[in-house]
TORDONU-195129 format. One record per residue (C-alpha): x, y, z; residue in one letter. Coordinates in Angstrom, 3 decimals. Example, Ala and Ser with C-alpha at 12.3 -4.5 7.8 and 13.67 -1.06 7.14 Angstrom:
# TORDONU-195129
SITE          x          y          z   r
SITE     12.300     -4.500      7.800   A
SITE     13.670     -1.060      7.140   S
# end
This chain:
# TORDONU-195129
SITE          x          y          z   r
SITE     48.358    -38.300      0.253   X
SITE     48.449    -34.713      0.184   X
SITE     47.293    -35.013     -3.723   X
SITE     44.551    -37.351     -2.727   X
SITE     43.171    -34.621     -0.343   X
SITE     43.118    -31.501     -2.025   X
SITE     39.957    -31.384     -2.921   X
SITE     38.808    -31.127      1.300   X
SITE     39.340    -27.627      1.415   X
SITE     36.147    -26.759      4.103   X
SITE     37.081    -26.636      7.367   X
SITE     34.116    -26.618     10.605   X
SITE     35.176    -23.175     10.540   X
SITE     34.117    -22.866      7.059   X
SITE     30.917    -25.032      6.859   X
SITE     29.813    -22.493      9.906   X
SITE     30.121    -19.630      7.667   X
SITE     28.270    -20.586      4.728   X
SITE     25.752    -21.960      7.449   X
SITE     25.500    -18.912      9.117   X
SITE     25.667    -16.831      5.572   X
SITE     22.816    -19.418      3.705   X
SITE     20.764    -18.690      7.050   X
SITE     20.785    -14.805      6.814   X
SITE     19.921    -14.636      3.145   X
SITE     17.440    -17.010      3.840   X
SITE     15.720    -14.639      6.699   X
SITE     16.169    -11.945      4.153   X
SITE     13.903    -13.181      1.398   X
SITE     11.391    -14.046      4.223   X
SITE     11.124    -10.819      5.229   X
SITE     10.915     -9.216      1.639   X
SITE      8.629    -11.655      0.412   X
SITE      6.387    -10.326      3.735   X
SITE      6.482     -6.912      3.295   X
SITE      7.442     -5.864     -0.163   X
SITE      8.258     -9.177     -3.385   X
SITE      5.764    -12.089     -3.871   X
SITE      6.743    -15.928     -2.650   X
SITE      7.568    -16.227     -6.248   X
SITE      9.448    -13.470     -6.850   X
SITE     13.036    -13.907     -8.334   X
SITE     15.009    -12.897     -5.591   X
SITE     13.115    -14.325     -3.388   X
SITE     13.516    -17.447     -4.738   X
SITE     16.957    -17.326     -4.878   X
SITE     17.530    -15.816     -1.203   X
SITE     14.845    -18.573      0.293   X
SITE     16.421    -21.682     -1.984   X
SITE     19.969    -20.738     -0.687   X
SITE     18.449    -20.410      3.029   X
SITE     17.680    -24.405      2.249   X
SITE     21.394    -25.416      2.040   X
SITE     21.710    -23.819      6.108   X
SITE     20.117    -26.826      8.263   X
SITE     21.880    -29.633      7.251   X
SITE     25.431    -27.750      7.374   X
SITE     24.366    -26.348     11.032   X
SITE     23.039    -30.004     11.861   X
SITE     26.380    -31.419     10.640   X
SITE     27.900    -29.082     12.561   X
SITE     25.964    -30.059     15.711   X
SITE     27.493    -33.469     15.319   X
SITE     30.610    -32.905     15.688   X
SITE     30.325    -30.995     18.007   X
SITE     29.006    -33.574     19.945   X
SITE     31.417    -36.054     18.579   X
SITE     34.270    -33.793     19.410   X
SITE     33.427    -31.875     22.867   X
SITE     35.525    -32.303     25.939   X
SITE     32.238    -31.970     27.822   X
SITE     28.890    -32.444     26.483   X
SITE     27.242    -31.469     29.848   X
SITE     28.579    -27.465     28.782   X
SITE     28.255    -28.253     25.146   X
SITE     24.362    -29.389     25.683   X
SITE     24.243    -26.492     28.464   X
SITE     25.265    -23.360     25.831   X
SITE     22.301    -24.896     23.553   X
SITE     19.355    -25.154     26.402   X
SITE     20.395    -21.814     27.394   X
SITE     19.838    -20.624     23.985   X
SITE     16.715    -22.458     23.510   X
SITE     15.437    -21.357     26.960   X
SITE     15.710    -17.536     25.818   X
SITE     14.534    -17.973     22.289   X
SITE     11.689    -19.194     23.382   X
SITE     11.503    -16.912     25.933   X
SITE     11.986    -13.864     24.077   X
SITE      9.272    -15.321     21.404   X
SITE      6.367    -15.505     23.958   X
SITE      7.319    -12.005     25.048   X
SITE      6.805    -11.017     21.331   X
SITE      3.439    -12.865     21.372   X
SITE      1.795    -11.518     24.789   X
SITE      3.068     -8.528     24.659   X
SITE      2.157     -5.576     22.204   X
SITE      5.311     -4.748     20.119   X
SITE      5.299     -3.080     16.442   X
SITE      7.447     -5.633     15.154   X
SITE      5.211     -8.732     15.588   X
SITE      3.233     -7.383     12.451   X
SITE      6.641     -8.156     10.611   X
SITE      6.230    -12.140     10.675   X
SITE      9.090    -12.422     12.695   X
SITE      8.499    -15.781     14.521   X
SITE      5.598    -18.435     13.810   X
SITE      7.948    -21.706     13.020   X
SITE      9.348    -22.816     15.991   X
SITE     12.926    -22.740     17.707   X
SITE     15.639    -23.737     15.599   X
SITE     17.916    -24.054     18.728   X
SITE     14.992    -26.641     20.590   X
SITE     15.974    -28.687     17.096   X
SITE     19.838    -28.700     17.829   X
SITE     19.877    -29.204     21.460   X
SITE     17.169    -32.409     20.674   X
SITE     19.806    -33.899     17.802   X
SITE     22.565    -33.073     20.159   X
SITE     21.097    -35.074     23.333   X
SITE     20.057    -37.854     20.545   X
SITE     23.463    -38.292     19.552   X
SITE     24.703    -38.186     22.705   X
SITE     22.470    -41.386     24.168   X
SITE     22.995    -43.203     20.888   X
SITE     26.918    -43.108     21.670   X
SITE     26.586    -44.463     25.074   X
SITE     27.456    -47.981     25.214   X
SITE     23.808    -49.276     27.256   X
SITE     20.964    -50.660     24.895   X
SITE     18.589    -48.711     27.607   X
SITE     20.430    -45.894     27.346   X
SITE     20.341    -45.674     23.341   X
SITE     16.583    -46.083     23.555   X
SITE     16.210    -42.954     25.337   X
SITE     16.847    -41.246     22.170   X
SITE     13.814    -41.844     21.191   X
SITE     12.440    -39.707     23.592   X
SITE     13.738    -36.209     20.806   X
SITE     12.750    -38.273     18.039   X
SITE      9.120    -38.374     19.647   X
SITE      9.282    -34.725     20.562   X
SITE     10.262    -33.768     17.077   X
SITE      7.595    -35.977     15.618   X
SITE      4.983    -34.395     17.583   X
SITE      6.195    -30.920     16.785   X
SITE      5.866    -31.830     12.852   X
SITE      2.509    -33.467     13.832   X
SITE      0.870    -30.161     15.555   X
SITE      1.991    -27.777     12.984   X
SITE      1.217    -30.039     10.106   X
SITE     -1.899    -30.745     11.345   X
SITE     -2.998    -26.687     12.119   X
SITE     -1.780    -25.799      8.668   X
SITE     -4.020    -28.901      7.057   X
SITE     -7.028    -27.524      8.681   X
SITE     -6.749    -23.738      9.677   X
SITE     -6.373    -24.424     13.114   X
SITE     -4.064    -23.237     16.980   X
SITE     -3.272    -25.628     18.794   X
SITE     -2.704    -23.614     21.920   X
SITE     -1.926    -26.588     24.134   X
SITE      1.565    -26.536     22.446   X
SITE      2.802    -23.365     21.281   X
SITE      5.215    -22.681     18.553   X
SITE      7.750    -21.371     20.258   X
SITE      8.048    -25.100     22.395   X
SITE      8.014    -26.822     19.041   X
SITE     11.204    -27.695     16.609   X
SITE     11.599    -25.132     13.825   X
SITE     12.091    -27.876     11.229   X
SITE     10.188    -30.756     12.546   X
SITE     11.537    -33.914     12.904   X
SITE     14.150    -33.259      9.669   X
SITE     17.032    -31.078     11.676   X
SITE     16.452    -33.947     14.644   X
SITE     16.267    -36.858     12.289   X
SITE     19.125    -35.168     10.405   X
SITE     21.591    -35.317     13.529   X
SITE     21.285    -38.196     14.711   X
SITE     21.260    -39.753     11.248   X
SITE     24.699    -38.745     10.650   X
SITE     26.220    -40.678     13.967   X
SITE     24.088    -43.853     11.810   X
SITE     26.010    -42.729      8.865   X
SITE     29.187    -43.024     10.942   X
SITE     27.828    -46.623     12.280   X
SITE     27.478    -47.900      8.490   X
SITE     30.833    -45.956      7.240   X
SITE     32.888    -48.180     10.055   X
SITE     30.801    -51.549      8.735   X
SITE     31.288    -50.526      5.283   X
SITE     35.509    -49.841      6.012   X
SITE     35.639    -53.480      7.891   X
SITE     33.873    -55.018      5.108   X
SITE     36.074    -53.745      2.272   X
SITE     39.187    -54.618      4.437   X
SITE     38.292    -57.776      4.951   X
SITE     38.050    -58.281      0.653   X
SITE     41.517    -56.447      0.674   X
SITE     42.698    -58.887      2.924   X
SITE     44.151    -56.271      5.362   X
SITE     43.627    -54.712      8.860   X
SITE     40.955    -52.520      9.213   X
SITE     43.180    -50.061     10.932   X
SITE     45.212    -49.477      7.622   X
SITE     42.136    -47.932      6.215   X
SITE     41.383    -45.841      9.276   X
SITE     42.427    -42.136      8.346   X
SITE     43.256    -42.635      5.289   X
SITE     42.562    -40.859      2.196   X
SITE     39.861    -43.844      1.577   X
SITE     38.387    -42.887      5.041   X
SITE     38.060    -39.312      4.501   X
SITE     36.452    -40.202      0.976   X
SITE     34.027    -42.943      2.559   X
SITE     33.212    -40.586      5.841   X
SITE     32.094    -37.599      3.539   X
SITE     30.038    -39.816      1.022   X
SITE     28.089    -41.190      3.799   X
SITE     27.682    -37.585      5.148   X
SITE     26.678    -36.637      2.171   X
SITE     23.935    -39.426      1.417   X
SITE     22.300    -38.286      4.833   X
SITE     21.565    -35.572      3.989   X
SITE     19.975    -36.740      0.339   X
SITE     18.239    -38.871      2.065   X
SITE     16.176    -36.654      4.725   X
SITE     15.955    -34.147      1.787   X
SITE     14.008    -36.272     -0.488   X
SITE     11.901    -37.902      2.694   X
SITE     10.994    -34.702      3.323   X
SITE     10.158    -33.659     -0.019   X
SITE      8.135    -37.234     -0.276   X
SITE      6.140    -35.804      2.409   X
SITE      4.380    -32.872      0.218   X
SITE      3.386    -35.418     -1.799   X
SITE      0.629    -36.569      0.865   X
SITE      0.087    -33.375      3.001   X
SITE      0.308    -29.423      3.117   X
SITE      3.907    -29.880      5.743   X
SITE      5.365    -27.074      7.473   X
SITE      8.333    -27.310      5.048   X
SITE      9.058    -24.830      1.805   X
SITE      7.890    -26.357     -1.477   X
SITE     11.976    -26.321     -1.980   X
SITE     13.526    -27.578      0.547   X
SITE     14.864    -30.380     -1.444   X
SITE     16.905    -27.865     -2.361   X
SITE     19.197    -28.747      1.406   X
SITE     20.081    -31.716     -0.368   X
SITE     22.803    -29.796     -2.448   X
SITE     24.326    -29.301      1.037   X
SITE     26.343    -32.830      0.720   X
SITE     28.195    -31.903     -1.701   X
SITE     29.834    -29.101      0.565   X
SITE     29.943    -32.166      3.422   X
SITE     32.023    -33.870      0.566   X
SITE     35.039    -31.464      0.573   X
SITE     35.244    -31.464      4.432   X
SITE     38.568    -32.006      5.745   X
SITE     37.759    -33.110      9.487   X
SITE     39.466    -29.770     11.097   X
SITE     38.666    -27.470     13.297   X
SITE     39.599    -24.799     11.296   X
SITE     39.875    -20.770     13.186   X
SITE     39.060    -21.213     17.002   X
SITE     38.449    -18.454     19.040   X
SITE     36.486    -18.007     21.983   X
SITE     34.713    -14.820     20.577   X
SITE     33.831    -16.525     17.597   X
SITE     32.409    -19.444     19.381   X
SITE     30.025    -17.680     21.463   X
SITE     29.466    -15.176     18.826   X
SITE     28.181    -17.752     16.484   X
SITE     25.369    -18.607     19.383   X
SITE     24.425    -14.844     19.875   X
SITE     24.766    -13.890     16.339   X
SITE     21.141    -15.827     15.507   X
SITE     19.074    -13.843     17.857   X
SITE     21.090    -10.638     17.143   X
SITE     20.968    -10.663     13.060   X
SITE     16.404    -11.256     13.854   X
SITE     16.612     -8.746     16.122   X
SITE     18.632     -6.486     13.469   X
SITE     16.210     -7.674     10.493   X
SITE     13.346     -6.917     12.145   X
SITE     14.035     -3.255     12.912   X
SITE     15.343     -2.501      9.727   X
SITE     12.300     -3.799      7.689   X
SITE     10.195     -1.822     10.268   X
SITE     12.074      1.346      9.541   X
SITE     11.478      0.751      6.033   X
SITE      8.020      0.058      6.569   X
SITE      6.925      3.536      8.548   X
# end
């Protein structure tokens, strides 16, 4: 078994990294493409298309999170919190005069409104009450309306003041969508395990955590995540969306989801909260440093 596995070498642990390291180049080329490099610069380019492989690794991430708490009334709780002074600290930025607005530091959304949405989606879709799965439809809505308003002031050069951008999803309805589509990918895995040991003449339960299941869990991970990539992608097609001409790029993300091994990988408390504060702490870091290079 051992041989069958060795190619799942990313732990959470890991997939947090390169989600956390993919998100800081990525706010690194946005910032150099605003002050100093063109959109099609090179490097920025390369910083901006690596930034694409963060969401679906952080939205995976969510997941199992999710799938894994002991509590999802503290896990959901660390995320609101987060979302509640994001946005807070972003309206601050826009009413009040600072000299690092200038520096295109926020104008997109909250990225933590997006995983605290997926996270209550996947929540209600677990529970076991047909009225209480269609209440996830109430984040799907929210997310489409977020996409809707900022597609829609893009399209035609307009603020839609009634719903600001820091009370909008960064990414739309994709990080959402994403989410919650991988609890669907974990619906058709288990149909798709009971059909093929039903032609193998066996008990399902012989499958269950086996090398097959690991192999079956990640490909299904994996085709999420093509999947919402391309949709969105499709989108561009039709409209100006709030999306990066690349960020089809994310889709290269499943192949990272393939290798995942299903641990937890290095687990301490610092690191855990860390991870929360470190995305308002590396903006807040950015931003001074491009201002200082700026003056």
């Amino acid at each position: 078994m051992k041989n069958e596995q060795r190619w799942l070498i990313f732990s959470n642990f890991s997939l947090k990294i390169m989600a956390l390291l993919f998100m800081t180049l990525d706010h690194i080329g946005f910032r150099l493409s605003y002050f100093f490099l063109d959109d099609g610069s090179p490097i920025v380019l390369i910083l901006r298309g690596l930034g694409r492989l963060a969401i679906p690794l952080f939205a995976f991430l969510i997941y199992e999170g999710v799938t894994h708490t002991k509590s999802f009334k503290k896990y959901a709780s660390r995320l609101g919190i987060m979302a509640l002074l994001i946005s807070g600290a972003f309206a601050f930025l826009i009413y009040v005069p600072n000299p690092f607005l200038s520096g295109g530091l926020i104008d997109s959304g909250n990225i933590f409104l997006d995983l605290l949405l997926g996270a209550v989606g996947v929540f209600l879709l677990k529970n076991k009450s047909i009225k209480i799965k269609l209440l996830s439809l109430l984040p799907v809505i929210y997310s489409i309306v977020s996409f809707a308003v900022t597609t829609y002031q893009i399209n035609n050069g307009v603020i839609v003041d009634w719903f600001p951008f820091y009370l909008r999803t960064q990414y739309g309805w994709l990080a959402v969508f994403m989410i919650m589509g991988f609890y669907l990918a974990k619906v058709l895995k288990d149909l798709y395990l009971r059909y093929t040991a039903k032609n193998m003449g066996v008990d399902v339960e012989v499958l269950i955590l086996s090398p097959y299941d690991f192999w079956a869990t990640n490909l299904f991970n994996m085709m999420t995540v093509v999947f919402f990539a391309i949709a969105a992608y499709v989108l561009t097609w039709f409209f100006v969306t709030p999306f990066l001409p690349y960020q089809w790029i994310s889709l290269f993300s499943g192949a990272l989801l393939l290798c995942y091994n299903g641990k937890r990988g290095y687990n301490k408390k610092w690191f855990e909260y860390g991870a929360y504060l470190y995305y308002p702490l590396h903006l807040a870091i950015l931003a001074v440093i491009f201002y200082l290079l700026t003056l």
